[in-house]
C-alpha positions as CSV (number, residue, x, y, z in Angstrom):
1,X,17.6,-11.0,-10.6
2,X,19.3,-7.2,-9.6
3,X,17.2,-6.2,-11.9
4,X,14.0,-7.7,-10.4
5,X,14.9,-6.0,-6.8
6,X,15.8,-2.8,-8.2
7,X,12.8,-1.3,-10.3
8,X,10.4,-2.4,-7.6
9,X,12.3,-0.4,-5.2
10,X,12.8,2.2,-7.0
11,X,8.7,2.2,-7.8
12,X,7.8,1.7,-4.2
13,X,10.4,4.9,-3.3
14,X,8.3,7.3,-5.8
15,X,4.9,5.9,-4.6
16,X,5.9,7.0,-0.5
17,X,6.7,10.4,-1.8
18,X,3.9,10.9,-3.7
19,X,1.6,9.5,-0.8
20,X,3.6,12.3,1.5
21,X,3.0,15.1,-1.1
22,X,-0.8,14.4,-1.6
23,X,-1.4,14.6,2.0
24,X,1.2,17.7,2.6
25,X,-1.3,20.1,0.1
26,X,-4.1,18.9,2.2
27,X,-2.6,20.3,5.4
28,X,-1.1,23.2,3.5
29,X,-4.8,24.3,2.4
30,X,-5.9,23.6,5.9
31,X,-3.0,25.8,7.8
32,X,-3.4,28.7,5.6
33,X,-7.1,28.7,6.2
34,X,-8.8,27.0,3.0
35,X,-11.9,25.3,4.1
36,X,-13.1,25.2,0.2
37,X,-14.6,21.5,-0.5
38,X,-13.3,21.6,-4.2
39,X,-9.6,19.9,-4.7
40,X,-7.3,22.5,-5.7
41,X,-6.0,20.9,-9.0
42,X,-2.4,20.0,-7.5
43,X,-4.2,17.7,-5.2
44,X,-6.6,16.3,-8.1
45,X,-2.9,15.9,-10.3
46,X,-1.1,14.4,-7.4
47,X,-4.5,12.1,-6.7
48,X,-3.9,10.7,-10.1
49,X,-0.4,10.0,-10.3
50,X,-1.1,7.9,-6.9
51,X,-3.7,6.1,-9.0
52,X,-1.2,5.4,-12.5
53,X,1.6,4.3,-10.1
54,X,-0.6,1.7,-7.9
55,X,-1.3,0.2,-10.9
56,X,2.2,0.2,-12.1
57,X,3.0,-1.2,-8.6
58,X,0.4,-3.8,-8.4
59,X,1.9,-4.7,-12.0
60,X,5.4,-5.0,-10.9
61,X,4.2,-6.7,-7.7
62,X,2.3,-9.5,-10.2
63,X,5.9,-9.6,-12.5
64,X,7.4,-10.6,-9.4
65,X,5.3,-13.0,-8.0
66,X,5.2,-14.7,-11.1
67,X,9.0,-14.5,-11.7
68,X,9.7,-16.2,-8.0
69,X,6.8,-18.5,-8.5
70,X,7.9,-20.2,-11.5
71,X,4.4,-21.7,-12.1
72,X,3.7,-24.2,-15.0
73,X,1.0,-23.2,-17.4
74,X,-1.6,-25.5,-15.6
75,X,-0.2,-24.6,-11.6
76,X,-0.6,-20.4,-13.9
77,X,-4.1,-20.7,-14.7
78,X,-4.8,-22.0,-10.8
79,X,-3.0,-19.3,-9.2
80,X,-3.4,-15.9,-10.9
81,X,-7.5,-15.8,-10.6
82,X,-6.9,-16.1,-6.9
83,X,-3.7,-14.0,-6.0
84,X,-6.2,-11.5,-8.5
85,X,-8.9,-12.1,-6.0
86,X,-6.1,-11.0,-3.5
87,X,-5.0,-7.9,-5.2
88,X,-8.2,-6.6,-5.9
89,X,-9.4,-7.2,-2.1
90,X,-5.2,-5.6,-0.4
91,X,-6.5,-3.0,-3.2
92,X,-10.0,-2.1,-1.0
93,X,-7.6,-1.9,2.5
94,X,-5.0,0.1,1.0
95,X,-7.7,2.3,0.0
96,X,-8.6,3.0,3.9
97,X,-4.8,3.0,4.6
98,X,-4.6,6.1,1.7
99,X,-7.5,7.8,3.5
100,X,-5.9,7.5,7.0
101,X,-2.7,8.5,5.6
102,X,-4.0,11.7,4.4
103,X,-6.4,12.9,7.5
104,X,-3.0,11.7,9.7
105,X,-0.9,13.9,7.5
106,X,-3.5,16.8,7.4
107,X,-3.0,17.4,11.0
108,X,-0.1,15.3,12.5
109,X,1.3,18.6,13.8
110,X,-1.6,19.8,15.6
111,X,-3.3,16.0,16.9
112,X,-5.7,15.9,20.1
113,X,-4.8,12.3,21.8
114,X,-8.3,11.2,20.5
115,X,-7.5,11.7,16.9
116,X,-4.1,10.2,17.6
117,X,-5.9,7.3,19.5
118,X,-8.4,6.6,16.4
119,X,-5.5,7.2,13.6
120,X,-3.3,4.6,15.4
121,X,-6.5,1.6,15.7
122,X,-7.6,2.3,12.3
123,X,-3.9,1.5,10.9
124,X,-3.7,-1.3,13.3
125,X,-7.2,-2.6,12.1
126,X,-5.8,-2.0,8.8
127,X,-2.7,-4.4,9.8
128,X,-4.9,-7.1,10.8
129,X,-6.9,-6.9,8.0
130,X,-4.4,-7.5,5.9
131,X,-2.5,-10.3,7.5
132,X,-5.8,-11.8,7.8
133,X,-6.4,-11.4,3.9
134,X,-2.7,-12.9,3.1
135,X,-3.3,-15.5,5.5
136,X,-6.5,-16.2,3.8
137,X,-4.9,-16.6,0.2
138,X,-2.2,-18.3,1.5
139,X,-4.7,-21.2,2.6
140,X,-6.4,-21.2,-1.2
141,X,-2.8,-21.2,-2.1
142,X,-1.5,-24.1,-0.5
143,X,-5.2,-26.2,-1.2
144,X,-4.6,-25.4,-4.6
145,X,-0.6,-25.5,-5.5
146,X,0.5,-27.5,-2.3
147,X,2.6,-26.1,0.4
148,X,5.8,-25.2,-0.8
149,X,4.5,-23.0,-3.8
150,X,2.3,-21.5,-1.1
151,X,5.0,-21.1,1.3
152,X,6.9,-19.0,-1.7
153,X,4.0,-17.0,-2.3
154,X,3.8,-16.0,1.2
155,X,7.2,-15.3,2.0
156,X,7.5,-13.1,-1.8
157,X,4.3,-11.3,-0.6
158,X,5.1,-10.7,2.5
159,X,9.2,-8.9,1.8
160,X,6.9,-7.1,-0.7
161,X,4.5,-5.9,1.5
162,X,7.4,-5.1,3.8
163,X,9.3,-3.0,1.5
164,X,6.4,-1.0,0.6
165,X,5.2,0.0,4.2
166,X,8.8,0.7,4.9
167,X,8.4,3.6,2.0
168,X,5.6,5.1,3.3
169,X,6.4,4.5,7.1
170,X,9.9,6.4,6.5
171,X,7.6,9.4,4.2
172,X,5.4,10.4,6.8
173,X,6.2,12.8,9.5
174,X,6.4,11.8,13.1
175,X,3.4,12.8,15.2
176,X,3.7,16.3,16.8
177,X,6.7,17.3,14.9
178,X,5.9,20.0,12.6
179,X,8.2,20.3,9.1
């Protein structure tokens, strides 16, 4: 079980400072005056690694799940189809969290209270989004695999969920403060 709560951690710590990194060479370019549409090829690099270790995440999310679950065969083929349906759709919002991220992180340092304003609904729509989504499959959950299993789900997703946004929250510079 140690070993269950440390390689996810450990996984979610390299994905924040990735996320951070990504974003940094975007404000880089954009301070020193590169306006060139083309990624440089650290950006494209650092773009793909994101990519490999969501997956890898997503993967050690789904070991997890399955490990706290402890599904029978029959409850198994029930519940993966729809916490896949899940993933693929958290996959889709974290996709618009990764793009806020990086225009947040591009100018942080130099924000107008508009841009600040828009960052700051678009990660709270983001938030409800995704509570809605988990709230959503919790329901298909519980239909399907009764309450308890879809109480376990819900709380393993949600300390999950948890520990990854405190990774990224504690990567990303405070508004206004520049590095």
């Amino acid at each position: 079980m140690k070993h269950l709560k440390k390689a996810p951690s450990e996984a979610l710590i390299i994905l924040a400072l990735l996320a951070a990194p990504a974003c940094n060479a975007q404000a880089k370019a954009q301070e020193s005056g590169k306006t060139s549409t083309v990624p440089d090829a650290k950006t494209t690099n650092t773009d793909a690694y994101i990519a490999l270790l969501r997956r890898d995440i997503r993967q050690e999310k789904a070991e997890i799940m399955g490990a706290m679950l402890v599904l029978s065969a029959q409850d198994s083929a029930k519940f993966w189809p729809i916490y896949s349906e899940y993933d693929e759709k958290l996959t889709k919002l974290n996709d618009m969290r990764l793009v806020n991220m990086k225009e947040y992180v591009s100018k942080y340092n130099e924000i107008t209270d508009d841009e600040a304003d828009s960052l700051v609904q678009k990660a709270m729509e983001y938030q409800k989004q995704r509570a809605e989504l988990l709230a959503k499959t919790y329901d298909k959950v519980k239909q399907t695999l009764g309450g308890v299993t879809a109480a376990r789900f819900a709380q393993v997703e949600n300390q999950l969920l948890l520990l990854i946004d405190l990774q990224i929250a504690s990567s990303l510079p405070i508004v206004g403060q520049g590095s």
